[in-house]
C-alpha positions as CSV (number, residue, x, y, z in Angstrom):
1,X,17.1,-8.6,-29.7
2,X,16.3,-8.3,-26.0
3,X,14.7,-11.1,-24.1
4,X,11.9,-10.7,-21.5
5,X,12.9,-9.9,-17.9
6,X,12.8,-12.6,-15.9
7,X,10.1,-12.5,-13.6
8,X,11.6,-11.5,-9.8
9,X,10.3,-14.6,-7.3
10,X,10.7,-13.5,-3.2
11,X,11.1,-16.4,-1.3
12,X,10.6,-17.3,2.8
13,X,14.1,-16.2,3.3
14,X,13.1,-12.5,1.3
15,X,10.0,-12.6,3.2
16,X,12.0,-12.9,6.4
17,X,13.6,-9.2,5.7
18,X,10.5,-7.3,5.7
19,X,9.6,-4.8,8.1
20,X,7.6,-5.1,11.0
21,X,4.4,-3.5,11.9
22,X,3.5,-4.4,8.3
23,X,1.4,-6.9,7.0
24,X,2.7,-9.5,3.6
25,X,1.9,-12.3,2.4
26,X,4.0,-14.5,-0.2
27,X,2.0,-16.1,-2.9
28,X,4.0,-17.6,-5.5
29,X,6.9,-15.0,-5.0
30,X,4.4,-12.2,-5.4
31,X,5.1,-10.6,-2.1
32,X,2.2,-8.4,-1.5
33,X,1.3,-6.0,1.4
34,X,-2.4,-6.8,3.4
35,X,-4.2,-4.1,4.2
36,X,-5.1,-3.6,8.0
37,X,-8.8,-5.3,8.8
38,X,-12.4,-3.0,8.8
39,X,-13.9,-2.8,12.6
40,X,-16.5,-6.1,11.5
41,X,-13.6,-8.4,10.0
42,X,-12.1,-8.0,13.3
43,X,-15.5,-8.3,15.6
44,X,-16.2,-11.4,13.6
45,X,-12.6,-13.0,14.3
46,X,-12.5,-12.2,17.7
47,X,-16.0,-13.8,18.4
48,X,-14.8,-17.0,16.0
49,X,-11.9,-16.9,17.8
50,X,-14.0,-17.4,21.0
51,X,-16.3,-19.9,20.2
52,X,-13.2,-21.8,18.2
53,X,-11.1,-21.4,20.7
54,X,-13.0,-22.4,23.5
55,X,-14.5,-25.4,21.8
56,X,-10.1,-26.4,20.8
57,X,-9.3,-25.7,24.4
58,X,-11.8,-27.6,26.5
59,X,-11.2,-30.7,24.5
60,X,-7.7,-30.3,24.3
61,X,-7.4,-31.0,20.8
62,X,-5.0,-29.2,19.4
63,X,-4.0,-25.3,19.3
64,X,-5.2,-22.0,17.7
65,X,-3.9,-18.8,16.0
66,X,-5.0,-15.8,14.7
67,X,-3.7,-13.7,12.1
68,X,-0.5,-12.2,12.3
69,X,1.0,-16.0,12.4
70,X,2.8,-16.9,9.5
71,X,2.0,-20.1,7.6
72,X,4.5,-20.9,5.7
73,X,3.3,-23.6,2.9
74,X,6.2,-23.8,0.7
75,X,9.6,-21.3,-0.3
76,X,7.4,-18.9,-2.4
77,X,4.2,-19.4,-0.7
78,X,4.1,-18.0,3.3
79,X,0.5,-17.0,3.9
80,X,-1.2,-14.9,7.5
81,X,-4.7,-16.7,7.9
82,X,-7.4,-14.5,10.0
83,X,-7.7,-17.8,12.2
84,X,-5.9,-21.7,11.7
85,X,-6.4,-24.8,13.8
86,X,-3.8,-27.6,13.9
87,X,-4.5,-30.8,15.7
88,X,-2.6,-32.8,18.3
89,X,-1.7,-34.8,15.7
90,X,0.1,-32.3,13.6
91,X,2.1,-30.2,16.3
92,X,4.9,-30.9,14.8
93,X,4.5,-28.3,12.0
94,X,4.7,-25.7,15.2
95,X,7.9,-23.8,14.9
96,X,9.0,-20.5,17.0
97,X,9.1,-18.9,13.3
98,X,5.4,-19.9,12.8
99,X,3.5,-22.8,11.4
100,X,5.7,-24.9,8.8
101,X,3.2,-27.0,6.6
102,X,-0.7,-27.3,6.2
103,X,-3.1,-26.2,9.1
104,X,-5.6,-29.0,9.6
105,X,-8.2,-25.6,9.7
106,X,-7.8,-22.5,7.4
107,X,-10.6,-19.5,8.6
108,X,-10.3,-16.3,6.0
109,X,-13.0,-13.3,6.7
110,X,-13.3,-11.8,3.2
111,X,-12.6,-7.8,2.6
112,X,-12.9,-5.9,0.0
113,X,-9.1,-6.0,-0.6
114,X,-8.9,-10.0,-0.4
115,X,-12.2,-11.2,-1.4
116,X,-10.9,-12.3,-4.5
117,X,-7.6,-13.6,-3.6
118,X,-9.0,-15.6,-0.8
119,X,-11.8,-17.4,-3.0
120,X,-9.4,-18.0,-5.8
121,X,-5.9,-18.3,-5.6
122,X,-5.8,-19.2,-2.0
123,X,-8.4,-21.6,-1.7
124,X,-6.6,-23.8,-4.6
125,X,-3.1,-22.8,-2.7
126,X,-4.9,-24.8,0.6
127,X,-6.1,-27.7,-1.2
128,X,-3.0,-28.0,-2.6
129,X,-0.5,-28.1,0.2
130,X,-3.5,-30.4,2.0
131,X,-5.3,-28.1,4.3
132,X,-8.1,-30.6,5.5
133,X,-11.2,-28.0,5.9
134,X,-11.3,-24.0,4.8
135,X,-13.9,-21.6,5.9
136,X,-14.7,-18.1,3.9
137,X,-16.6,-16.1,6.1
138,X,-18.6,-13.3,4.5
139,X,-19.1,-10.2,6.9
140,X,-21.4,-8.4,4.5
141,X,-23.3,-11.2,3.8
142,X,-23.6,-12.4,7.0
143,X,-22.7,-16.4,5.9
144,X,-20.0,-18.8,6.7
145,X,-18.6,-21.0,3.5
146,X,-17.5,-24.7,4.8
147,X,-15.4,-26.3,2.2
148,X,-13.7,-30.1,3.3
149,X,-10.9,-31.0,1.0
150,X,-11.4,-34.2,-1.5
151,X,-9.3,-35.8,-3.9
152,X,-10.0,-33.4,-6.5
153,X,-10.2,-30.5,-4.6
154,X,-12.7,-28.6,-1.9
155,X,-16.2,-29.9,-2.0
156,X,-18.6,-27.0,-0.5
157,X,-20.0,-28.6,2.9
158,X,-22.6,-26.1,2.5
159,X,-23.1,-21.7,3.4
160,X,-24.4,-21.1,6.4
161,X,-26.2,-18.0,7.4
162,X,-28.9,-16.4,9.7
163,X,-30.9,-18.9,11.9
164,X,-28.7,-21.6,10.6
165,X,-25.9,-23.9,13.1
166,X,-22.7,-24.9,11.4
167,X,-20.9,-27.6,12.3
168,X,-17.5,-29.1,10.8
169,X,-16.1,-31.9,9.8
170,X,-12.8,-31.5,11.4
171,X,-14.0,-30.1,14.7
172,X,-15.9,-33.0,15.8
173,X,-18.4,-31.9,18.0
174,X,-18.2,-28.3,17.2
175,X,-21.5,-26.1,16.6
176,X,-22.1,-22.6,16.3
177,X,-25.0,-20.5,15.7
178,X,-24.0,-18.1,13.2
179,X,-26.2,-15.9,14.2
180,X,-23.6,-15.7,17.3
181,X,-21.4,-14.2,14.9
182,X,-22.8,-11.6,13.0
183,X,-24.8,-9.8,16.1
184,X,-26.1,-6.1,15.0
């Protein structure tokens, strides 16, 4: 009798070997390909980018990245964030390669293609590998999800939308008007 196929796991160093121009992400060996972002997901990180950015820069508190920067959490698991934020405190996890360990700040802008992913498997990937505060930022909706990590997991900060300011718990001092972010 024939036995099941082991299941093929990539890992970072697999990861490494892929082509460029392309986007991938590793989740739990699964290497899979990202499709490129609509014309909004990409307004709305730009202007988060801004306001984040910004915000990081005149306090000096630590550094920003967009997508494209690999994250890589463990050996199977190497994620591409739309936007990360890692404090002065944590600037050792800064490599040439990329960012080696938890972002204090995760930002993902949900698609069509990710939605899912993003609000499942990812947001239990991030609390597990200790990323302190994750945002899911809804485009069609128009709303910003806060989450803060706690012992058992991410506790929802709360969804902010039209009219509404969000501030965050790991940002101290940081307030947006969401409104900034979703212009017509």
């Amino acid at each position: 009798m024939i036995g099941e196929r082991p299941r093929l796991k990539f890992t970072y160093a697999d990861y490494l070997t892929t082509p460029e121009g392309k986007r991938y992400e590793l989740l739990d060996g699964d290497l899979l390909g990202i499709p490129s972002p609509s014309e909004a997901h990409q307004r709305c990180q730009a202007l988060l980018a801004y306001f984040l950015g910004t915000h990081i820069r005149e306090r000096k508190i630590g550094r920003i990245y967009l997508s494209l920067t690999d994250v890589v959490l463990s050996d199977v698991d190497v994620v591409q964030p739309d936007l990360l934020f890692v404090s002065n405190e944590r600037l050792d996890i800064i490599t040439r390669a990329g960012i080696q360990g938890a972002p204090d700040l995760v930002v993902e802008i949900l698609s069509p293609a990710t939605a899912e992913r993003d609000k499942g498997y990812k947001r239990a990937l991030y609390a597990r590998h200790g990323v302190k505060e994750y945002w899911l930022v809804g485009t069609d909706a128009g709303t910003i999800t806060v989450l803060l990590l706690e012992e058992t997991g991410y506790e929802v900060i709360g969804t902010f939308g039209e009219d509404d300011t969000l501030t965050s718990p790991t940002l101290m001092g940081f307030s947006l008007s969401v409104d900034e972010i979703f212009e017509p």
